[in-house]
C-alpha positions as CSV (number, residue, x, y, z in Angstrom):
1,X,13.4,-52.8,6.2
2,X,11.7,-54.4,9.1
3,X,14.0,-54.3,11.9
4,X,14.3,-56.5,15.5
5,X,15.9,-54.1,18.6
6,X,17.2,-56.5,21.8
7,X,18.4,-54.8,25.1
8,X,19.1,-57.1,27.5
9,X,22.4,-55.0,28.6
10,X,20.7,-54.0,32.7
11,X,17.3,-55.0,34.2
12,X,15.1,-53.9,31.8
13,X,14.5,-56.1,28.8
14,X,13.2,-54.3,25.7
15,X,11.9,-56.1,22.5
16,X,10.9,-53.6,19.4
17,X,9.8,-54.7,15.9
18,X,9.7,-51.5,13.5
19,X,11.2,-49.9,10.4
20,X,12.0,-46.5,8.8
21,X,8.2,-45.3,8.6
22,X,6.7,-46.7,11.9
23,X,6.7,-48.9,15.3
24,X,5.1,-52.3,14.9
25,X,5.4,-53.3,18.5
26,X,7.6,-52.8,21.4
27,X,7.5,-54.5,24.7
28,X,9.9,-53.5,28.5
29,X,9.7,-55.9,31.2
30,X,11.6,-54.1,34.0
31,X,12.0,-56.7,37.2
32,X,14.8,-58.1,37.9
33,X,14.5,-61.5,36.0
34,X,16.7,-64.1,34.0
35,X,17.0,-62.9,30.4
36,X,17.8,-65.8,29.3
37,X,14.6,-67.0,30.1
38,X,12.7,-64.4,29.1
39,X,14.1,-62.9,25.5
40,X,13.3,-65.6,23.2
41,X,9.6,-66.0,24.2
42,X,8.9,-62.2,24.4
43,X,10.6,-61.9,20.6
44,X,8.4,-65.0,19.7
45,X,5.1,-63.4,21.3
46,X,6.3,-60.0,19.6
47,X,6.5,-61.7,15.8
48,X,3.3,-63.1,16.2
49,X,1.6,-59.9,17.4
50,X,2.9,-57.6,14.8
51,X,1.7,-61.1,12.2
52,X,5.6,-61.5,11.5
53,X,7.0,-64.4,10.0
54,X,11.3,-64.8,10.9
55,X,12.2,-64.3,7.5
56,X,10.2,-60.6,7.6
57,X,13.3,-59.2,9.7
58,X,16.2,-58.0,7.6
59,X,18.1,-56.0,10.6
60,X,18.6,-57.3,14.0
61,X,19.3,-54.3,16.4
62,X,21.2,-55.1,19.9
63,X,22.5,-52.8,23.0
64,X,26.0,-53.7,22.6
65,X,26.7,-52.2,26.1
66,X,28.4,-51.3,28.4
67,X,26.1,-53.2,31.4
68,X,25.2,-56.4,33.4
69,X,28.1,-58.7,31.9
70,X,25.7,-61.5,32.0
71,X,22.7,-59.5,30.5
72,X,25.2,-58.4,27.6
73,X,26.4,-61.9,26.6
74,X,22.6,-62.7,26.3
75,X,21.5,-60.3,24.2
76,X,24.9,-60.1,22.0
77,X,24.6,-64.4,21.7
78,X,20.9,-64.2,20.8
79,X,21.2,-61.3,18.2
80,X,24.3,-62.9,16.5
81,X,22.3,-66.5,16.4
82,X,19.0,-64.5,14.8
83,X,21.2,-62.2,12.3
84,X,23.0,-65.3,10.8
85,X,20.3,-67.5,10.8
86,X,18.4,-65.2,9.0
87,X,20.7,-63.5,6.7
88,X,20.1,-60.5,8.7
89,X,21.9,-57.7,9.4
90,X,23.6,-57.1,12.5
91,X,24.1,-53.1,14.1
92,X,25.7,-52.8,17.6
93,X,24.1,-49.4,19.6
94,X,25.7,-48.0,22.3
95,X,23.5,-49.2,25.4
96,X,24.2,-45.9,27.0
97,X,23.3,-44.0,23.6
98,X,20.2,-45.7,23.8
99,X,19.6,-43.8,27.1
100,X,20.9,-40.7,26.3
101,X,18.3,-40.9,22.9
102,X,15.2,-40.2,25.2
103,X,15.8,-36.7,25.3
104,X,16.3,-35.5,21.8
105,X,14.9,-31.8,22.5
106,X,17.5,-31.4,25.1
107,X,20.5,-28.8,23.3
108,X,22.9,-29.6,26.4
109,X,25.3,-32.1,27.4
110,X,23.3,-35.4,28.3
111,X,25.3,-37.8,30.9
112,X,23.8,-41.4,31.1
113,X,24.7,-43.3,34.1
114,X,24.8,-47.3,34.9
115,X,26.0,-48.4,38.4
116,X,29.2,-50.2,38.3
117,X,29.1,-51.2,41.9
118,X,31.5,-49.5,44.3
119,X,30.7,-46.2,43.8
120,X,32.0,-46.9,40.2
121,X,29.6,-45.7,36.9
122,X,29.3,-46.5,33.2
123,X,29.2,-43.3,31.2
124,X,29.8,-40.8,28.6
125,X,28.6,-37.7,27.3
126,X,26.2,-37.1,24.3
127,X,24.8,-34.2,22.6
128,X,21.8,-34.0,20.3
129,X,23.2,-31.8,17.3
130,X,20.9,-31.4,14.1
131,X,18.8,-34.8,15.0
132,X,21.4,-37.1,15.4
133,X,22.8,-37.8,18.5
134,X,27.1,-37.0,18.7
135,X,29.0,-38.5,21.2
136,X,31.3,-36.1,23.0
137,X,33.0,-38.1,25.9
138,X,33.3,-41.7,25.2
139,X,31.9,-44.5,27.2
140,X,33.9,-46.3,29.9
141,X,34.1,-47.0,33.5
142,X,35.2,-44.7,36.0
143,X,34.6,-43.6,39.5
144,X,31.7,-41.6,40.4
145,X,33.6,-39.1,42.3
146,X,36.4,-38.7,39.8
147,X,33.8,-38.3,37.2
148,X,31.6,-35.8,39.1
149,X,35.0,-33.6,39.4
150,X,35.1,-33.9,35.8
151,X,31.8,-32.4,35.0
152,X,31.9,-30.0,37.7
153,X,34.9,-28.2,35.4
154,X,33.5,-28.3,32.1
155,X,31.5,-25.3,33.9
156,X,28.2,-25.9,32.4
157,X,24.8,-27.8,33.1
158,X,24.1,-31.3,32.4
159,X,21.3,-33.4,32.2
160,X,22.2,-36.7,33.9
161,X,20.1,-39.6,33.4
162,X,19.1,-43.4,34.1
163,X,17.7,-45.7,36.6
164,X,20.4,-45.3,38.9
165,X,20.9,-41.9,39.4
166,X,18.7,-42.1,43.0
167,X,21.7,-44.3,44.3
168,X,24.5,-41.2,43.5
169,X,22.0,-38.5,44.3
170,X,24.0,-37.1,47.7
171,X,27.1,-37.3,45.4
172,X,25.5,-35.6,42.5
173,X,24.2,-32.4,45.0
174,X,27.6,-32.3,46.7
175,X,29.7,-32.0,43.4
176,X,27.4,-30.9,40.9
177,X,24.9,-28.4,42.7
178,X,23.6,-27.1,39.1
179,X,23.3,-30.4,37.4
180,X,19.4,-31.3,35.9
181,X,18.4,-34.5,36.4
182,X,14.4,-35.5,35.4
183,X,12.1,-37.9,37.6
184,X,10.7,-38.7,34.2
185,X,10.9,-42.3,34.0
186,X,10.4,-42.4,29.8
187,X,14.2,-40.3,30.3
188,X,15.8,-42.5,32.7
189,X,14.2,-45.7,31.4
190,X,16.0,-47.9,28.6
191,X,13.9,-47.6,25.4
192,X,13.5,-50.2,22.7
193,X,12.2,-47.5,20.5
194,X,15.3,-45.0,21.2
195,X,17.4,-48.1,20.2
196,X,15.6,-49.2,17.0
197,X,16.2,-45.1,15.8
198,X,19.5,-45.6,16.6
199,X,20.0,-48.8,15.0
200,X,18.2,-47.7,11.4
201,X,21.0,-45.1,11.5
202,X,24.2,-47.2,12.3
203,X,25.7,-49.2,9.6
204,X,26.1,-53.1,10.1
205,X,29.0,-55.6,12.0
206,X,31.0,-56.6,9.4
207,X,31.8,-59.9,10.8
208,X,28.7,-60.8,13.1
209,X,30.6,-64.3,14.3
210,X,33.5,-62.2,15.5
211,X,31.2,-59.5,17.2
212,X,31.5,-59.3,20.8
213,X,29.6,-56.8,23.6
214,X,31.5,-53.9,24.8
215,X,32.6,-54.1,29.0
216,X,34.5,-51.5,29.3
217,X,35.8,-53.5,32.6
218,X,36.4,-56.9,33.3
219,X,34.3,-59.2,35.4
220,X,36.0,-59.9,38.9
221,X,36.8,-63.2,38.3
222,X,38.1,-62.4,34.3
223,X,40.8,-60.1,36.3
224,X,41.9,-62.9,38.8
225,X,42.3,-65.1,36.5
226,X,44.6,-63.2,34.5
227,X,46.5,-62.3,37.4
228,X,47.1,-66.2,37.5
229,X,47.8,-66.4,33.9
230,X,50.2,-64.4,32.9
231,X,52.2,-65.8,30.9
232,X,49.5,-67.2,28.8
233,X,48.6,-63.9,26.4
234,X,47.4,-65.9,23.9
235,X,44.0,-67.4,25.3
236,X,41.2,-65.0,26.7
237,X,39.5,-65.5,30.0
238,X,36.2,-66.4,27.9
239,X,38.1,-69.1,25.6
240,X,39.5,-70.8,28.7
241,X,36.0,-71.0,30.8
Protein backbone atom coordinates (compact mmCIF):
# COMPACT_ATOMS: atom_id res chain seq x y z
CA UNK A 1 0.00 0.00 0.00
CA UNK A 2 1.82 3.06 -1.07
CA UNK A 3 1.13 5.69 1.31
CA UNK A 4 1.41 9.91 1.12
CA UNK A 5 2.44 11.48 4.92
CA UNK A 6 1.66 15.62 5.16
CA UNK A 7 2.75 17.64 8.25
CA UNK A 8 2.13 20.97 7.85
CA UNK A 9 0.92 21.26 11.65
CA UNK A 10 4.37 23.93 12.90
CA UNK A 11 7.26 25.28 10.69
CA UNK A 12 8.52 22.36 9.29
CA UNK A 13 6.77 20.94 6.27
CA UNK A 14 7.36 17.26 5.74
CA UNK A 15 6.30 15.26 2.51
CA UNK A 16 6.91 11.24 2.61
CA UNK A 17 5.93 8.72 -0.01
CA UNK A 18 6.48 5.01 1.32
CA UNK A 19 4.79 1.79 2.32
CA UNK A 20 5.04 -1.31 4.69
CA UNK A 21 8.54 -2.57 3.18
CA UNK A 22 10.40 0.75 2.50
CA UNK A 23 10.81 4.80 2.07
CA UNK A 24 10.37 5.99 -1.47
CA UNK A 25 11.12 9.56 -0.76
CA UNK A 26 10.77 12.04 2.00
CA UNK A 27 11.47 15.75 1.86
CA UNK A 28 11.43 18.76 5.33
CA UNK A 29 11.69 22.21 4.45
CA UNK A 30 12.08 23.96 7.84
CA UNK A 31 11.91 27.98 7.36
CA UNK A 32 9.26 29.69 8.22
CA UNK A 33 7.24 29.80 4.88
CA UNK A 34 3.54 29.79 3.64
CA UNK A 35 2.32 26.17 3.46
CA UNK A 36 -0.04 26.84 1.37
CA UNK A 37 2.26 27.79 -1.09
CA UNK A 38 4.55 25.29 -0.73
CA UNK A 39 2.65 21.63 -0.10
CA UNK A 40 1.16 20.98 -3.25
CA UNK A 41 4.34 21.62 -5.42
CA UNK A 42 6.69 19.67 -3.03
CA UNK A 43 3.88 16.52 -3.12
CA UNK A 44 3.94 17.06 -6.99
CA UNK A 45 7.85 17.15 -7.22
CA UNK A 46 7.79 14.17 -4.63
CA UNK A 47 5.33 11.86 -7.13
CA UNK A 48 7.41 12.45 -9.92
CA UNK A 49 10.68 11.59 -8.20
CA UNK A 50 9.63 8.36 -6.67
CA UNK A 51 7.97 7.88 -10.73
CA UNK A 52 4.38 7.96 -9.01
CA UNK A 53 1.43 8.43 -10.81
CA UNK A 54 -1.84 9.93 -8.28
CA UNK A 55 -3.74 6.96 -8.51
CA UNK A 56 -0.43 4.84 -7.06
CA UNK A 57 -1.40 6.25 -3.44
CA UNK A 58 -3.99 4.21 -1.59
CA UNK A 59 -3.37 6.05 2.05
CA UNK A 60 -2.97 9.62 2.62
CA UNK A 61 -1.22 10.21 6.02
CA UNK A 62 -1.68 13.80 7.87
CA UNK A 63 -0.42 15.38 11.36
CA UNK A 64 -3.76 16.01 12.66
CA UNK A 65 -2.21 18.27 15.35
CA UNK A 66 -2.27 19.88 17.89
CA UNK A 67 -0.07 23.13 16.16
CA UNK A 68 -0.05 26.36 14.08
CA UNK A 69 -3.97 26.73 13.62
CA UNK A 70 -3.30 27.88 10.17
CA UNK A 71 -0.61 25.26 9.31
CA UNK A 72 -3.30 22.53 10.54
CA UNK A 73 -6.19 23.67 8.40
CA UNK A 74 -3.65 23.37 5.43
CA UNK A 75 -2.62 20.16 5.76
CA UNK A 76 -6.03 18.66 7.10
CA UNK A 77 -7.90 20.64 3.79
CA UNK A 78 -5.29 19.23 1.38
CA UNK A 79 -5.17 15.60 2.75
CA UNK A 80 -9.05 15.38 2.86
CA UNK A 81 -9.10 16.87 -1.01
CA UNK A 82 -6.27 14.11 -2.09
CA UNK A 83 -7.99 11.06 0.01
CA UNK A 84 -11.41 11.64 -1.65
CA UNK A 85 -10.27 12.40 -4.87
CA UNK A 86 -8.41 9.48 -4.99
CA UNK A 87 -10.41 6.93 -3.20
CA UNK A 88 -7.81 6.99 -0.71
CA UNK A 89 -7.69 6.42 2.68
CA UNK A 90 -7.47 8.91 5.23
CA UNK A 91 -5.42 8.19 8.93
CA UNK A 92 -5.15 11.27 11.39
CA UNK A 93 -1.54 10.95 13.56
CA UNK A 94 -1.08 12.76 16.47
CA UNK A 95 1.38 15.69 15.38
CA UNK A 96 3.02 15.40 18.82
CA UNK A 97 3.19 11.42 18.36
CA UNK A 98 4.91 12.07 15.45
CA UNK A 99 7.64 13.80 17.63
CA UNK A 100 7.70 11.65 20.36
CA UNK A 101 8.34 8.56 17.46
CA UNK A 102 11.97 9.73 16.94
CA UNK A 103 13.08 8.04 19.84
CA UNK A 104 11.86 4.55 19.75
CA UNK A 105 14.94 3.02 21.88
CA UNK A 106 14.10 5.38 24.64
CA UNK A 107 12.16 2.92 27.67
CA UNK A 108 11.17 6.23 29.54
CA UNK A 109 8.56 8.72 29.56
CA UNK A 110 8.98 10.92 26.33
CA UNK A 111 7.38 14.61 26.71
CA UNK A 112 6.99 16.49 23.26
CA UNK A 113 6.62 20.09 23.51
CA UNK A 114 5.08 22.85 20.92
CA UNK A 115 5.03 26.51 22.05
CA UNK A 116 1.60 27.80 22.57
CA UNK A 117 2.70 31.35 23.18
CA UNK A 118 2.50 32.78 26.58
CA UNK A 119 4.45 30.55 28.37
CA UNK A 120 1.63 28.05 27.30
CA UNK A 121 2.79 24.32 25.63
CA UNK A 122 1.13 21.56 23.61
CA UNK A 123 1.85 18.22 25.16
CA UNK A 124 1.53 14.83 26.37
CA UNK A 125 3.33 11.94 27.47
CA UNK A 126 4.26 8.79 25.37
CA UNK A 127 5.99 5.63 26.06
CA UNK A 128 7.55 3.20 23.55
CA UNK A 129 6.22 -0.31 24.97
CA UNK A 130 7.02 -3.50 22.76
CA UNK A 131 7.48 -1.20 19.32
CA UNK A 132 4.47 0.66 19.38
CA UNK A 133 4.28 3.81 20.81
CA UNK A 134 1.38 4.17 23.98
CA UNK A 135 0.21 7.31 24.88
CA UNK A 136 0.17 7.88 28.65
CA UNK A 137 -0.96 11.59 29.27
CA UNK A 138 -3.07 12.87 26.51
CA UNK A 139 -2.42 15.87 24.43
CA UNK A 140 -3.75 19.27 25.28
CA UNK A 141 -2.71 22.72 26.16
CA UNK A 142 -1.55 23.78 29.35
CA UNK A 143 0.76 26.14 31.03
CA UNK A 144 4.39 25.38 31.07
CA UNK A 145 4.80 26.00 34.74
CA UNK A 146 1.69 24.08 35.75
CA UNK A 147 2.87 21.34 33.58
CA UNK A 148 6.55 21.35 34.78
CA UNK A 149 4.94 20.83 38.50
CA UNK A 150 3.31 17.98 36.96
CA UNK A 151 6.26 16.09 35.92
CA UNK A 152 8.39 17.14 38.60
CA UNK A 153 5.88 14.67 40.88
CA UNK A 154 5.66 11.70 38.83
CA UNK A 155 9.28 11.41 40.46
CA UNK A 156 11.06 10.02 37.49
CA UNK A 157 13.19 11.13 34.40
CA UNK A 158 11.83 12.33 31.18
CA UNK A 159 13.10 12.90 27.96
CA UNK A 160 11.50 16.18 26.73
CA UNK A 161 11.65 17.01 23.21
CA UNK A 162 11.04 19.37 20.09
CA UNK A 163 12.15 22.55 18.45
CA UNK A 164 11.05 24.58 21.15
CA UNK A 165 12.44 23.36 24.09
CA UNK A 166 15.55 26.18 23.94
CA UNK A 167 12.66 28.83 24.54
CA UNK A 168 11.52 26.90 28.19
CA UNK A 169 15.12 25.87 28.94
CA UNK A 170 15.47 28.20 32.38
CA UNK A 171 12.02 26.83 33.23
CA UNK A 172 12.82 23.24 32.49
CA UNK A 173 16.39 23.55 34.90
CA UNK A 174 14.38 25.35 37.66
CA UNK A 175 11.54 22.70 37.86
CA UNK A 176 12.89 19.74 36.49
CA UNK A 177 16.63 19.58 37.41
CA UNK A 178 16.89 15.69 36.32
CA UNK A 179 14.86 16.00 33.13
CA UNK A 180 16.99 14.66 29.62
CA UNK A 181 16.58 16.65 26.92
CA UNK A 182 18.81 15.77 23.48
CA UNK A 183 20.50 18.57 21.16
CA UNK A 184 19.84 15.97 18.55
CA UNK A 185 17.96 17.71 15.97
CA UNK A 186 16.71 14.13 14.14
CA UNK A 187 14.74 13.94 18.07
CA UNK A 188 13.46 17.34 18.29
CA UNK A 189 12.76 17.69 14.56
CA UNK A 190 9.25 16.68 13.05
CA UNK A 191 9.75 13.52 10.90
CA UNK A 192 7.76 12.57 7.79
CA UNK A 193 9.13 9.17 8.18
CA UNK A 194 8.11 8.87 12.09
CA UNK A 195 4.66 9.92 10.78
CA UNK A 196 4.29 7.51 7.77
CA UNK A 197 5.22 4.48 10.66
CA UNK A 198 2.66 5.85 12.54
CA UNK A 199 0.14 6.23 9.90
CA UNK A 200 0.58 2.41 8.39
CA UNK A 201 -0.41 1.42 12.00
CA UNK A 202 -3.56 3.68 12.64
CA UNK A 203 -6.75 2.56 11.15
CA UNK A 204 -8.59 5.14 8.75
CA UNK A 205 -11.30 8.35 9.31
CA UNK A 206 -14.41 7.05 8.83
CA UNK A 207 -15.93 9.96 7.44
CA UNK A 208 -12.99 12.02 5.71
CA UNK A 209 -15.56 15.12 4.74
CA UNK A 210 -16.45 15.44 8.43
CA UNK A 211 -12.71 15.15 9.63
CA UNK A 212 -11.39 18.07 11.20
CA UNK A 213 -7.65 18.88 12.93
CA UNK A 214 -7.32 18.64 16.52
CA UNK A 215 -6.60 22.41 18.50
CA UNK A 216 -6.81 21.54 21.65
CA UNK A 217 -7.43 25.57 22.17
CA UNK A 218 -9.14 28.06 20.25
CA UNK A 219 -7.75 30.71 18.13
CA UNK A 220 -7.99 34.22 19.87
CA UNK A 221 -10.30 35.51 17.73
CA UNK A 222 -12.62 31.98 17.74
CA UNK A 223 -12.87 32.76 21.64
CA UNK A 224 -14.00 36.50 21.16
CA UNK A 225 -16.28 35.79 18.97
CA UNK A 226 -18.08 33.41 21.00
CA UNK A 227 -17.97 35.64 23.76
CA UNK A 228 -20.19 37.80 21.37
CA UNK A 229 -22.28 35.01 20.40
CA UNK A 230 -23.72 33.46 22.92
CA UNK A 231 -26.69 32.69 22.35
CA UNK A 232 -26.09 31.28 19.06
CA UNK A 233 -24.85 27.46 20.04
CA UNK A 234 -25.77 26.20 16.99
CA UNK A 235 -23.19 27.76 14.42
CA UNK A 236 -19.29 27.28 14.92
CA UNK A 237 -16.88 30.12 14.68
CA UNK A 238 -15.49 28.37 11.41
CA UNK A 239 -19.14 28.10 9.75
CA UNK A 240 -19.76 31.83 10.42
CA UNK A 241 -16.28 33.17 8.98
Amino acid sequence: MNSLAINTSNQALTVTIGNSERILGSTIINIKQNHSVSLMPTIDAMMKSVLLEPNDIQRVIVAKGPGSYTGLRIGVTTAKTLAWTLKAELVAVSSLAVLAANCPFYEGYIVPLFNARRQNVYTGIYQWKEGTLVTIHPDFHTSLEDWCHYLKELDRPVLIVGEDIGLFDACLRENLPEHFSSKLLSVNTVSGVALLNLGLQEKPVTDIEGFIPTYHKMVEAEEKWLENHTADKEQSYVEKI
